[in-house]
PDBQT receptor file of N, H, CA, C and O in Angstrom, charges set to zero:
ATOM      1  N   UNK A   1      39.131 -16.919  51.139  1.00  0.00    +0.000 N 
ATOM      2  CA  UNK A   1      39.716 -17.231  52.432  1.00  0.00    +0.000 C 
ATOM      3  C   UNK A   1      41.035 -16.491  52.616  1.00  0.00    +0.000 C 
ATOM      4  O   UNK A   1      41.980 -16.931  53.271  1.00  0.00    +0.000 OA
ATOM      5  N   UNK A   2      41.007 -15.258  51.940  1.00  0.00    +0.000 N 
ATOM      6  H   UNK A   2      40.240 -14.900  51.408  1.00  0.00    +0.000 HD
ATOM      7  CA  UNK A   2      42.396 -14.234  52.543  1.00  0.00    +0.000 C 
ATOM      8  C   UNK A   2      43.409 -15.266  51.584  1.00  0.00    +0.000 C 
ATOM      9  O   UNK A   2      44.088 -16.088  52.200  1.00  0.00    +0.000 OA
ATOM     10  N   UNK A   3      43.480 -15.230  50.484  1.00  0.00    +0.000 N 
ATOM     11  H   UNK A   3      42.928 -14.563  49.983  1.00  0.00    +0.000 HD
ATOM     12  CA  UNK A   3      45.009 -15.905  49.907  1.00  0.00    +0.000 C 
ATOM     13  C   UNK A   3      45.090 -17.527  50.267  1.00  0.00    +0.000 C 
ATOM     14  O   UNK A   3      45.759 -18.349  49.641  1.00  0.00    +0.000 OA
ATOM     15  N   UNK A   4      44.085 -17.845  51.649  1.00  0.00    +0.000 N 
ATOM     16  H   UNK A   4      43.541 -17.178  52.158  1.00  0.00    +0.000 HD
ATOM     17  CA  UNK A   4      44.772 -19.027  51.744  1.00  0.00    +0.000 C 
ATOM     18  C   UNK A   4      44.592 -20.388  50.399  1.00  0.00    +0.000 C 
ATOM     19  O   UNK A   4      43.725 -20.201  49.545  1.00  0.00    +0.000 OA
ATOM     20  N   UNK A   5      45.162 -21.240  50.352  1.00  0.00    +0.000 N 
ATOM     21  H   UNK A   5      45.867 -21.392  51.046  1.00  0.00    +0.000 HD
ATOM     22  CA  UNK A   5      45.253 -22.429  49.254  1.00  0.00    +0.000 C 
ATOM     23  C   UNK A   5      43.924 -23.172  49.826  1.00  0.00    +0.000 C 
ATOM     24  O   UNK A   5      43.878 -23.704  50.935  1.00  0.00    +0.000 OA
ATOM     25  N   UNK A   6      42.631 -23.116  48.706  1.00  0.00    +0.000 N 
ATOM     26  H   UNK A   6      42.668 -22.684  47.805  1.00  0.00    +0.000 HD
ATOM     27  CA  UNK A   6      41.446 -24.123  48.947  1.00  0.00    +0.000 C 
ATOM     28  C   UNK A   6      41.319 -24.971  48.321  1.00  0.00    +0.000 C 
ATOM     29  O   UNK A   6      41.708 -24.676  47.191  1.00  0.00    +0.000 OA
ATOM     30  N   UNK A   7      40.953 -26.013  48.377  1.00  0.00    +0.000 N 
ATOM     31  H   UNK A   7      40.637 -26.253  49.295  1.00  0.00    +0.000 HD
ATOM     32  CA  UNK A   7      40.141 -27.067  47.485  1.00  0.00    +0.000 C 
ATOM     33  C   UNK A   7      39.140 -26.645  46.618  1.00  0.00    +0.000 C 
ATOM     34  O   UNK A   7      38.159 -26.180  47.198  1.00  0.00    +0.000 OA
ATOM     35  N   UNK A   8      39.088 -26.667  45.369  1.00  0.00    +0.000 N 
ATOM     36  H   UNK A   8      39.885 -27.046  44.898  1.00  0.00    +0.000 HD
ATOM     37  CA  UNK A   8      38.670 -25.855  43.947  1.00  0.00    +0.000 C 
ATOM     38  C   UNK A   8      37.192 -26.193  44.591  1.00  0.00    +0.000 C 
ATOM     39  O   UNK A   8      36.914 -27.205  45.235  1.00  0.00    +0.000 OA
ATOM     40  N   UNK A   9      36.065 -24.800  44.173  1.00  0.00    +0.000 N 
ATOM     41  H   UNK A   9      36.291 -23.978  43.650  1.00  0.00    +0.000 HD
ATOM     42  CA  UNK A   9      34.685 -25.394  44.510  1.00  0.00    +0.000 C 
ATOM     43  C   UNK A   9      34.544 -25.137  46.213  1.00  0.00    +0.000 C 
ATOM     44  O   UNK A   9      33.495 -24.568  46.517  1.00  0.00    +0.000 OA
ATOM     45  N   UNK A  10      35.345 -25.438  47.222  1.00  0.00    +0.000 N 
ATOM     46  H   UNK A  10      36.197 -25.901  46.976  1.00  0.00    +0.000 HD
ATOM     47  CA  UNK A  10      35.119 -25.648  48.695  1.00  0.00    +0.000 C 
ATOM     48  C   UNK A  10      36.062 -24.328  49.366  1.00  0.00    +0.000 C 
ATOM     49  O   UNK A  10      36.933 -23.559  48.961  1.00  0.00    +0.000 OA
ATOM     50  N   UNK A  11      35.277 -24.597  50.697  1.00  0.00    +0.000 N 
ATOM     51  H   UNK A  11      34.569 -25.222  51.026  1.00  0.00    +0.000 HD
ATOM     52  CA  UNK A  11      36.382 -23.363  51.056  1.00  0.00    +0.000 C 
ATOM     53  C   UNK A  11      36.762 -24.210  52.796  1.00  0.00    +0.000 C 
ATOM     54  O   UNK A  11      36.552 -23.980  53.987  1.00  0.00    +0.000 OA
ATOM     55  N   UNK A  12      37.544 -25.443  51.786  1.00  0.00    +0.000 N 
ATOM     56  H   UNK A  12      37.715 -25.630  50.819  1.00  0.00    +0.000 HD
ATOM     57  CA  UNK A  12      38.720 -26.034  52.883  1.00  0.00    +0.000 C 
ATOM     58  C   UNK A  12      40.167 -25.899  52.477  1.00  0.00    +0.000 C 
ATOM     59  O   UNK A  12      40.842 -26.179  51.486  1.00  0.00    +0.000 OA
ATOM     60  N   UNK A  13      40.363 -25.337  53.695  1.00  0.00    +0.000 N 
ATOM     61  H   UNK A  13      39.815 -25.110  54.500  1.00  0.00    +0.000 HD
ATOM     62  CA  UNK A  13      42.282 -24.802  53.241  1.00  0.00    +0.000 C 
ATOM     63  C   UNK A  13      42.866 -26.435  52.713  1.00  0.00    +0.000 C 
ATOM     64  O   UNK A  13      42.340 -27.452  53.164  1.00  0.00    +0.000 OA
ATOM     65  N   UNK A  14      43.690 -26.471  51.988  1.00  0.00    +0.000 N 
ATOM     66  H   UNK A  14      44.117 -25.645  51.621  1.00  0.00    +0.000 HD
ATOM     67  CA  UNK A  14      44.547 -27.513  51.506  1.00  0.00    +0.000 C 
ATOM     68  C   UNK A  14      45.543 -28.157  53.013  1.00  0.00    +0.000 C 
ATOM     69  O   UNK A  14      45.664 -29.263  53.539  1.00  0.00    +0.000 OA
ATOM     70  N   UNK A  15      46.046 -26.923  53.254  1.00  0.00    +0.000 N 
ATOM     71  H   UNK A  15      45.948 -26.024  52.828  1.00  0.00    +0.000 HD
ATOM     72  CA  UNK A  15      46.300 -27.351  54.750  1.00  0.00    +0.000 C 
ATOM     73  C   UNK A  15      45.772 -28.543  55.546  1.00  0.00    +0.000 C 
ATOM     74  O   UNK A  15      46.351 -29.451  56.141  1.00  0.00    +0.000 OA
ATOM     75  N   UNK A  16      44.596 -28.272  55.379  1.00  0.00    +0.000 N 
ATOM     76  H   UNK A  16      44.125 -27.534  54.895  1.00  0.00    +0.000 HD
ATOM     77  CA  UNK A  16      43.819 -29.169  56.471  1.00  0.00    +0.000 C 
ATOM     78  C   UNK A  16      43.844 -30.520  56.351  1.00  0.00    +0.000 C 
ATOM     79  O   UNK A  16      43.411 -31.297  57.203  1.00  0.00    +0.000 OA
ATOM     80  N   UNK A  17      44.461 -30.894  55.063  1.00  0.00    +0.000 N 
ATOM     81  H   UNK A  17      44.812 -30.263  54.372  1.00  0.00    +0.000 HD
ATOM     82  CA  UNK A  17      45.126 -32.183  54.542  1.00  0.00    +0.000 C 
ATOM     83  C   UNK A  17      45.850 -32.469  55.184  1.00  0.00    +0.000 C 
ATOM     84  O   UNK A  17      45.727 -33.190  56.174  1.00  0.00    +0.000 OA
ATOM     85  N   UNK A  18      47.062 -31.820  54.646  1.00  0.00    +0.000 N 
ATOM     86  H   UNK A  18      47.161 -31.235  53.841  1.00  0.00    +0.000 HD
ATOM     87  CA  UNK A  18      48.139 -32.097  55.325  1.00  0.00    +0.000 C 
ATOM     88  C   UNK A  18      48.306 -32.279  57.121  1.00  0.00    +0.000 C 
ATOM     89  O   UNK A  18      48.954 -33.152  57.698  1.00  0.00    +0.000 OA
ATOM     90  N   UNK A  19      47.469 -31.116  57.769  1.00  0.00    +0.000 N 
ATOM     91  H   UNK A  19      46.942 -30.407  57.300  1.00  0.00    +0.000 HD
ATOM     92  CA  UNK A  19      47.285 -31.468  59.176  1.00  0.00    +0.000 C 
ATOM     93  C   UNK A  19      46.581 -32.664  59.700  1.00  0.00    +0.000 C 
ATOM     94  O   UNK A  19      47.000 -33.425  60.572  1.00  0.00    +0.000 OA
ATOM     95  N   UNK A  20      45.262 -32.745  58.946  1.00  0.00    +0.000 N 
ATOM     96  H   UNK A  20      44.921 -32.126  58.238  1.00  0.00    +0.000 HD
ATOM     97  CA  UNK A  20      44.508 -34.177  59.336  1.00  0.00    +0.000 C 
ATOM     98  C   UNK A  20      46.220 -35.358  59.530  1.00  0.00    +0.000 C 
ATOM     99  O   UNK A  20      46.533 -35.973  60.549  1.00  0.00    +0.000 OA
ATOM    100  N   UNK A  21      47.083 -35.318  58.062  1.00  0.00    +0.000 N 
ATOM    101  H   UNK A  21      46.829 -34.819  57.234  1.00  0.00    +0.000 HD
ATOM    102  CA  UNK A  21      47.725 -37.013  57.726  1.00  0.00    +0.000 C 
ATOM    103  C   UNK A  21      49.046 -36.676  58.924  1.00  0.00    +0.000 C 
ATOM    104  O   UNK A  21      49.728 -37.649  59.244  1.00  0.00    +0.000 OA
ATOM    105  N   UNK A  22      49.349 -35.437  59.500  1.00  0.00    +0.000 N 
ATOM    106  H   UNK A  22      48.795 -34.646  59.240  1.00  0.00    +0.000 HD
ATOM    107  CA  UNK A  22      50.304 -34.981  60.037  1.00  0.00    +0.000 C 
ATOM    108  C   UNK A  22      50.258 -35.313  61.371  1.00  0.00    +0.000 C 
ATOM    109  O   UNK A  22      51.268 -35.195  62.064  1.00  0.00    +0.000 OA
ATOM    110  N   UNK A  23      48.872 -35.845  61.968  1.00  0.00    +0.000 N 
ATOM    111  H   UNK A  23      48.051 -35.941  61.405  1.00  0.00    +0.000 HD
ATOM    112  CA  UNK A  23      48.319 -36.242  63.107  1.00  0.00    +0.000 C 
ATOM    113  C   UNK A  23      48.033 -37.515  62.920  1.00  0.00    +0.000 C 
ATOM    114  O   UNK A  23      48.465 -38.133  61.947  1.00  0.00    +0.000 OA
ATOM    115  N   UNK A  24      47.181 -38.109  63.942  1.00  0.00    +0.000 N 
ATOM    116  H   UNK A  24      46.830 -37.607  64.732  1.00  0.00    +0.000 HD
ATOM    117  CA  UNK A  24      47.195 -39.247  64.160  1.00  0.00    +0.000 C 
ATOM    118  C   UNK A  24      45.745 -39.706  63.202  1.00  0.00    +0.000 C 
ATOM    119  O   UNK A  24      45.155 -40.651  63.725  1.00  0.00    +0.000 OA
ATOM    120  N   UNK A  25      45.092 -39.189  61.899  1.00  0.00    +0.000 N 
ATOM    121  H   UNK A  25      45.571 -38.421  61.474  1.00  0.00    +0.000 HD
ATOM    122  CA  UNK A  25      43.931 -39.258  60.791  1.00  0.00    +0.000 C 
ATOM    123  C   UNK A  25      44.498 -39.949  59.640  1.00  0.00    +0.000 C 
ATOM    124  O   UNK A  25      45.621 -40.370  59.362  1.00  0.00    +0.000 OA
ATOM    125  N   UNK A  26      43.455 -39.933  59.109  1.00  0.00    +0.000 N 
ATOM    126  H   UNK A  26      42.543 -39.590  59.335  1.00  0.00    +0.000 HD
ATOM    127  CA  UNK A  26      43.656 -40.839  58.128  1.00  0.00    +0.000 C 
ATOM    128  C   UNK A  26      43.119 -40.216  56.780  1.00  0.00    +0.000 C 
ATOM    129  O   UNK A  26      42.251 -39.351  56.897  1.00  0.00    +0.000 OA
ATOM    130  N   UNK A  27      43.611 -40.616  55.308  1.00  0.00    +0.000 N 
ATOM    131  H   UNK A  27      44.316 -41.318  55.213  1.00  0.00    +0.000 HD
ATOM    132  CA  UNK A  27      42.579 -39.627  54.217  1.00  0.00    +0.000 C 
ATOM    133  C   UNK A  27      41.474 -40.108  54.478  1.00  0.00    +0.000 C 
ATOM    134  O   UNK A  27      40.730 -39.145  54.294  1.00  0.00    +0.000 OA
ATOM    135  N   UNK A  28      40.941 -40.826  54.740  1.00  0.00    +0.000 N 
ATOM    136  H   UNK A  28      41.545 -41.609  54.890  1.00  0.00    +0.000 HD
ATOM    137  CA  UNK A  28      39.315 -41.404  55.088  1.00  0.00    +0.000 C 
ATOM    138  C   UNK A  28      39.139 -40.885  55.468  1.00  0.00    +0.000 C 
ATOM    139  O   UNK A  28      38.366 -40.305  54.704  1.00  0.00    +0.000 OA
ATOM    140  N   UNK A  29      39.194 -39.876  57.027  1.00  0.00    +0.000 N 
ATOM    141  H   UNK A  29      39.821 -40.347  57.647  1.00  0.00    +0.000 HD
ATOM    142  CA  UNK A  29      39.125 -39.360  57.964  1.00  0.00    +0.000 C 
ATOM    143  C   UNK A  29      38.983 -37.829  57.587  1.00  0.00    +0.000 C 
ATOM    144  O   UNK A  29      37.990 -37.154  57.855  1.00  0.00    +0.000 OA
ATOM    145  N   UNK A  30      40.052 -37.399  56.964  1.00  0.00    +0.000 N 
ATOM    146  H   UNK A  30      40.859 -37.948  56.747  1.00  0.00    +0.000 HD
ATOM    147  CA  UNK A  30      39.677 -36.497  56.059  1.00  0.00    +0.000 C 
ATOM    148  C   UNK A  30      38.451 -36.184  55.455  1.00  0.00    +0.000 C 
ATOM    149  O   UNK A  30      37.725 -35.206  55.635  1.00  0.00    +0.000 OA
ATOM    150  N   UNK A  31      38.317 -37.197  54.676  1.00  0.00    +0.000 N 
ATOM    151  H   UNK A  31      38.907 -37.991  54.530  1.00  0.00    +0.000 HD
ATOM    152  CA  UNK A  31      37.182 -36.702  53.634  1.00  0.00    +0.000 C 
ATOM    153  C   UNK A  31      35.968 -37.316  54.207  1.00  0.00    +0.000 C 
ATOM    154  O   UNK A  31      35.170 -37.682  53.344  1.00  0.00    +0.000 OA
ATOM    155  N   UNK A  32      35.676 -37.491  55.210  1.00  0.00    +0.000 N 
ATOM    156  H   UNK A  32      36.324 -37.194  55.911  1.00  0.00    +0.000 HD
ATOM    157  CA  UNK A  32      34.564 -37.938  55.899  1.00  0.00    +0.000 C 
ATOM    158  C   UNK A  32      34.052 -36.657  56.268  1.00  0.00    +0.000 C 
ATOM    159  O   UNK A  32      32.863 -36.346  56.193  1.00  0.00    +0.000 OA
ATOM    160  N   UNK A  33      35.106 -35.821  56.723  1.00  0.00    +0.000 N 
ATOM    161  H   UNK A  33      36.071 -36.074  56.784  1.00  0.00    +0.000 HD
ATOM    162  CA  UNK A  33      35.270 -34.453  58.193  1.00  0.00    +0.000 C 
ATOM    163  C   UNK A  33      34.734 -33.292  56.810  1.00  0.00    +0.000 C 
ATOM    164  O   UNK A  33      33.971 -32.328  56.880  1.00  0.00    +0.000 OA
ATOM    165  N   UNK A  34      35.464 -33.843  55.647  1.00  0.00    +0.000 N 
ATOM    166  H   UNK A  34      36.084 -34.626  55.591  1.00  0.00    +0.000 HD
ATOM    167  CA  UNK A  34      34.984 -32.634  54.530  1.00  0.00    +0.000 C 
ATOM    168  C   UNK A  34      34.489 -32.828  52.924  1.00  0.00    +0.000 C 
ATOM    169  O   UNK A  34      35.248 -32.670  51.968  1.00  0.00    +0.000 OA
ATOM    170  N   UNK A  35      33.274 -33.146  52.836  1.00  0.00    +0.000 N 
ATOM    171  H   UNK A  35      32.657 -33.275  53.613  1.00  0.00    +0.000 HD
ATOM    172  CA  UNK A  35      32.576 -34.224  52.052  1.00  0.00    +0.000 C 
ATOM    173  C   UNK A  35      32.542 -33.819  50.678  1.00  0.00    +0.000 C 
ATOM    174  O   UNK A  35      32.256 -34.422  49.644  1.00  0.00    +0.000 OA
ATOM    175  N   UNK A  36      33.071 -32.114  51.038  1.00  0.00    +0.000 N 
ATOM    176  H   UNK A  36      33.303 -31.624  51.878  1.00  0.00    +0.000 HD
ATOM    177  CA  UNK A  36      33.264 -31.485  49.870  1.00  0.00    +0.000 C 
ATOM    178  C   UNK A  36      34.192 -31.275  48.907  1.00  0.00    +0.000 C 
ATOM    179  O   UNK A  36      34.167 -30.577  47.893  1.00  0.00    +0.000 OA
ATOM    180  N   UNK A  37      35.036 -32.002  49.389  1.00  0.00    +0.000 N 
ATOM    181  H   UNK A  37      35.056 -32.568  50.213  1.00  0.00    +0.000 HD
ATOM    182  CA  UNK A  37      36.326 -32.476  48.565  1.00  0.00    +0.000 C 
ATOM    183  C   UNK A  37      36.383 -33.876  48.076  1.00  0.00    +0.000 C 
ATOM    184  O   UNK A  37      36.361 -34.915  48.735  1.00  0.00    +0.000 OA
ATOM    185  N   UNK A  38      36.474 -33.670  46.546  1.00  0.00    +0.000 N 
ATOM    186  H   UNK A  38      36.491 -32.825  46.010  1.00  0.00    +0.000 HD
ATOM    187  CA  UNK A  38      35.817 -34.742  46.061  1.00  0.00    +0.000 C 
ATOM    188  C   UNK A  38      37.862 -35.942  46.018  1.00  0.00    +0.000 C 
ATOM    189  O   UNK A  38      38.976 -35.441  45.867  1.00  0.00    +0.000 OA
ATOM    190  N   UNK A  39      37.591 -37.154  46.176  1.00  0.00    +0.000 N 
ATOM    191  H   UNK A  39      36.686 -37.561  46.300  1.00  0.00    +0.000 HD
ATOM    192  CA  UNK A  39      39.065 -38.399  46.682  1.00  0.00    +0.000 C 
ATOM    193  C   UNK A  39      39.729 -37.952  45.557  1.00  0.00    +0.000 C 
ATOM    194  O   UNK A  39      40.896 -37.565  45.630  1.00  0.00    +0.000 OA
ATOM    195  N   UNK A  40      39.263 -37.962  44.785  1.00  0.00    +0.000 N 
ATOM    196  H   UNK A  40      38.316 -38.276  44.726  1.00  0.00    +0.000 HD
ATOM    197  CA  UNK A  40      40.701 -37.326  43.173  1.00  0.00    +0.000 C 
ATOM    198  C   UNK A  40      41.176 -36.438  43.496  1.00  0.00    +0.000 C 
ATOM    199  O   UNK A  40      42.399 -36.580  43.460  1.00  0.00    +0.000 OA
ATOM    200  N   UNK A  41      40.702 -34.959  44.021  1.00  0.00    +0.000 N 
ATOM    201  H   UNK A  41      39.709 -34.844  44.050  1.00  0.00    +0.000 HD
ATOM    202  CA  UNK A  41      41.780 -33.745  43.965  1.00  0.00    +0.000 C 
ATOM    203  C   UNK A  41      42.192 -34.281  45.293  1.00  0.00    +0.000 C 
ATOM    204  O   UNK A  41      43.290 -34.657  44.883  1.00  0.00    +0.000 OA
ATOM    205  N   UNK A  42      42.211 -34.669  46.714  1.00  0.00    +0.000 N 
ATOM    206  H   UNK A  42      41.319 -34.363  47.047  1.00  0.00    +0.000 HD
ATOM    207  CA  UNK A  42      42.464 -34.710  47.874  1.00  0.00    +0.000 C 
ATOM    208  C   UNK A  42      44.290 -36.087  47.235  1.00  0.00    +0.000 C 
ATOM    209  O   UNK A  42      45.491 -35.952  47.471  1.00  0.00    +0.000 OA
ATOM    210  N   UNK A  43      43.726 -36.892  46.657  1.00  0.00    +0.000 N 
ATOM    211  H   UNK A  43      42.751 -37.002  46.465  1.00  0.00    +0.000 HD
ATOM    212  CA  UNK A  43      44.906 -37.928  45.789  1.00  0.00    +0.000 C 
ATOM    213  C   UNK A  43      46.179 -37.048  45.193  1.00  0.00    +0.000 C 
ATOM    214  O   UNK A  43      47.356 -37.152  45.536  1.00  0.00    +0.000 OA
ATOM    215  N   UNK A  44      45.575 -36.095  44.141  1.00  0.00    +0.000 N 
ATOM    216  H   UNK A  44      44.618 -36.011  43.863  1.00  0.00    +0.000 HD
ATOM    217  CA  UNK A  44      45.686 -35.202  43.210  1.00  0.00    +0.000 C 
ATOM    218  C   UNK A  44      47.041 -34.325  43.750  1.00  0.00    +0.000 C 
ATOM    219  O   UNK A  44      48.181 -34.201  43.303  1.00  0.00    +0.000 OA
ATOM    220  N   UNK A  45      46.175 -33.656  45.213  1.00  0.00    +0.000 N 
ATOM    221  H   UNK A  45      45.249 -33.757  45.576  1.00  0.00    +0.000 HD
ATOM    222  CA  UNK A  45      47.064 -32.846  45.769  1.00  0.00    +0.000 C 
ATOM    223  C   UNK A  45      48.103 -33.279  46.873  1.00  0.00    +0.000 C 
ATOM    224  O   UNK A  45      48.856 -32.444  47.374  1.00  0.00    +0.000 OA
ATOM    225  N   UNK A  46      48.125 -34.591  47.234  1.00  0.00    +0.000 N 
ATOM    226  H   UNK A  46      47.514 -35.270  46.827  1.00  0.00    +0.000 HD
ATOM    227  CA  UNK A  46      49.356 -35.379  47.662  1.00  0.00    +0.000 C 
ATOM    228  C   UNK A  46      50.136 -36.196  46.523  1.00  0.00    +0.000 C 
ATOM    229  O   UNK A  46      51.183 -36.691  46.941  1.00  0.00    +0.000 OA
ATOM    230  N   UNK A  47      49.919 -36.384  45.496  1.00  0.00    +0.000 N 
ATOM    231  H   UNK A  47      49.069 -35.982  45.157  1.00  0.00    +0.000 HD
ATOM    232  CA  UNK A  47      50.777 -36.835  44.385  1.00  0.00    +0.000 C 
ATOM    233  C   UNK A  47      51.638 -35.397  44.190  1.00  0.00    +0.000 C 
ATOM    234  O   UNK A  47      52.848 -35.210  44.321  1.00  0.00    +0.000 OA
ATOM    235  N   UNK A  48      50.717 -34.583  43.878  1.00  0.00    +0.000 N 
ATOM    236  H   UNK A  48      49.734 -34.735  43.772  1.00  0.00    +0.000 HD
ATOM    237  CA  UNK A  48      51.458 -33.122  43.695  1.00  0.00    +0.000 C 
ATOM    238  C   UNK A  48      52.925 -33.122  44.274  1.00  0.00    +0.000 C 
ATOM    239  O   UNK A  48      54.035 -32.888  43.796  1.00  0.00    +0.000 OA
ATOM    240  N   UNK A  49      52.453 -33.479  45.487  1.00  0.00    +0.000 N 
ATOM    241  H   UNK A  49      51.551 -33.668  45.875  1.00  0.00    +0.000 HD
ATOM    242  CA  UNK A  49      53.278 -33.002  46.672  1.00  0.00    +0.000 C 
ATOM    243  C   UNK A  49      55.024 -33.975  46.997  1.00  0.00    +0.000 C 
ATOM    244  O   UNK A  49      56.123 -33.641  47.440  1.00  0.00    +0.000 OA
ATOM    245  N   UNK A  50      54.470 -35.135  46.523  1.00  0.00    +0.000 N 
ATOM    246  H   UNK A  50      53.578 -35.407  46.163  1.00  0.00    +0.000 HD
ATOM    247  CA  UNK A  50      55.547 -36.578  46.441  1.00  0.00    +0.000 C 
ATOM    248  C   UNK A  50      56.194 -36.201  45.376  1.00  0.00    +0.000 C 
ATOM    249  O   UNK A  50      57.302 -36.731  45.447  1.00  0.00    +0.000 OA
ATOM    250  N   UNK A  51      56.095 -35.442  44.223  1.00  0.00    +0.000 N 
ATOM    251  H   UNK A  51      55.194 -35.011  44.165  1.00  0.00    +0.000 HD
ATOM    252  CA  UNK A  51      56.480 -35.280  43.034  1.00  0.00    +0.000 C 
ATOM    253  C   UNK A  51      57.237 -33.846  43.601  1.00  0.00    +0.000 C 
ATOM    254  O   UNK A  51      58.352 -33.911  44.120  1.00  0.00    +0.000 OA
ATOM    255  N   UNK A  52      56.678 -32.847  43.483  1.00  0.00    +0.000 N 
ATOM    256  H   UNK A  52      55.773 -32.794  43.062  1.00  0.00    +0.000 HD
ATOM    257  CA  UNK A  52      57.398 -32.245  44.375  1.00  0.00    +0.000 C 
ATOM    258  C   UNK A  52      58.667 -32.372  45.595  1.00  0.00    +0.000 C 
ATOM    259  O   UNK A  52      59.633 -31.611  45.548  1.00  0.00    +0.000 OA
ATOM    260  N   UNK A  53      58.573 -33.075  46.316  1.00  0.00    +0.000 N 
ATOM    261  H   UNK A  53      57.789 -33.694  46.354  1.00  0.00    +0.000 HD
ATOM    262  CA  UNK A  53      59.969 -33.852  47.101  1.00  0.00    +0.000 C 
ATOM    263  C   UNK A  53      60.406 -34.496  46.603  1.00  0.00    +0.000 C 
ATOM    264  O   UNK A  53      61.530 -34.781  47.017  1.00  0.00    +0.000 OA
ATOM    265  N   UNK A  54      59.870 -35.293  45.252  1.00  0.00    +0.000 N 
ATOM    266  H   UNK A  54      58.957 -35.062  44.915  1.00  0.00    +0.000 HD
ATOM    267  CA  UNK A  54      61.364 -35.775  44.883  1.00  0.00    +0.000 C 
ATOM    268  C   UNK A  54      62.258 -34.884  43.887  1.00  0.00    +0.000 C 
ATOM    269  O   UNK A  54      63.488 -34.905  43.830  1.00  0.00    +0.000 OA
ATOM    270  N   UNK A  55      61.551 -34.244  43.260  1.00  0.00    +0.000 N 
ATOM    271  H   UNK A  55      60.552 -34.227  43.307  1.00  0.00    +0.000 HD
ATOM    272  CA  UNK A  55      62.111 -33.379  42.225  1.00  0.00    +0.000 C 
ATOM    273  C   UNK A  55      63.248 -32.436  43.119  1.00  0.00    +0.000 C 
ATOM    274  O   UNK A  55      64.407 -32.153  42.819  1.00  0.00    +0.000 OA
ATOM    275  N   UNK A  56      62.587 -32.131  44.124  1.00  0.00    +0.000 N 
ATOM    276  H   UNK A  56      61.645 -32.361  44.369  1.00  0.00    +0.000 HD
ATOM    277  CA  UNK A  56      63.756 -31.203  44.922  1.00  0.00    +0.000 C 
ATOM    278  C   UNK A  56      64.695 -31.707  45.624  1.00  0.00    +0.000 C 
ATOM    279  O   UNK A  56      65.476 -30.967  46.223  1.00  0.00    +0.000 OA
ATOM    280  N   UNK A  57      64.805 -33.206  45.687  1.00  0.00    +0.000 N 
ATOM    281  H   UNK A  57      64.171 -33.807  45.201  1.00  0.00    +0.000 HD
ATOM    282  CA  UNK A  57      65.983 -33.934  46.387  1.00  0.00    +0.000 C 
ATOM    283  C   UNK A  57      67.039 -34.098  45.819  1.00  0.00    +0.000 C 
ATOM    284  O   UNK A  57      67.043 -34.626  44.707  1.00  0.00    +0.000 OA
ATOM    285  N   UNK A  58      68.114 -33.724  46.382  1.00  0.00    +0.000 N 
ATOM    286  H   UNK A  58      68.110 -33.296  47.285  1.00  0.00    +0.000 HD
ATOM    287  CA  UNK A  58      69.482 -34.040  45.746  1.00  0.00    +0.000 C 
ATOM    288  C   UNK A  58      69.546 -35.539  45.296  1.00  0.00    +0.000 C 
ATOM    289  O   UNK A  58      68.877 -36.438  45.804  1.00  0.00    +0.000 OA
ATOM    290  N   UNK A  59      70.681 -35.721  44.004  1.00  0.00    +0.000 N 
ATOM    291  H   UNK A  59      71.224 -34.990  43.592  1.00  0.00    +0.000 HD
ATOM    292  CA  UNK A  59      70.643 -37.139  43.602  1.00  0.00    +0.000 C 
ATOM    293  C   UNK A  59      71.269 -37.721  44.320  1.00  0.00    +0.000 C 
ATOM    294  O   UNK A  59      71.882 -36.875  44.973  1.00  0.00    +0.000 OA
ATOM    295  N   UNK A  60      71.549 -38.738  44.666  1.00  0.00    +0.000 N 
ATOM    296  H   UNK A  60      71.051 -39.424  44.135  1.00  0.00    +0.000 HD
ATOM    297  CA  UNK A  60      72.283 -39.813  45.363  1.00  0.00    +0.000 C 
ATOM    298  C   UNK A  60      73.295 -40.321  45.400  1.00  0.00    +0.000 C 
ATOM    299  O   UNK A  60      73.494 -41.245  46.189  1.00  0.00    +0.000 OA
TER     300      UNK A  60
């Protein structure tokens, strides 16, 4: 998919995560729309992501 970031196995941009929860969807909603992404990596790759923002937040 040209460089873009997929879901291992599928060829759904990772993106499309984030846009589905960025709107008015739900992860259900998600993985209904893309059956090929199995709930662990779709979990997987928003834990990623929480871990990620906090690591980069200044301390308090």
């Amino acid at each position: 998919m040209s460089g873009t970031l997929c879901f291992t196995g599928t060829r759904v941009p990772v993106q499309n995560l984030f846009d589905y929860l960025e709107g008015s969807s739900s992860l259900e909603d998600f993985l209904d729309d893309f059956p090929s992404v199995p709930r662990e990596t779709a979990i997987a790759i928003l834990e990623a992501a929480r871990e990620r923002i906090f690591a980069d937040a200044p301390a308090a």
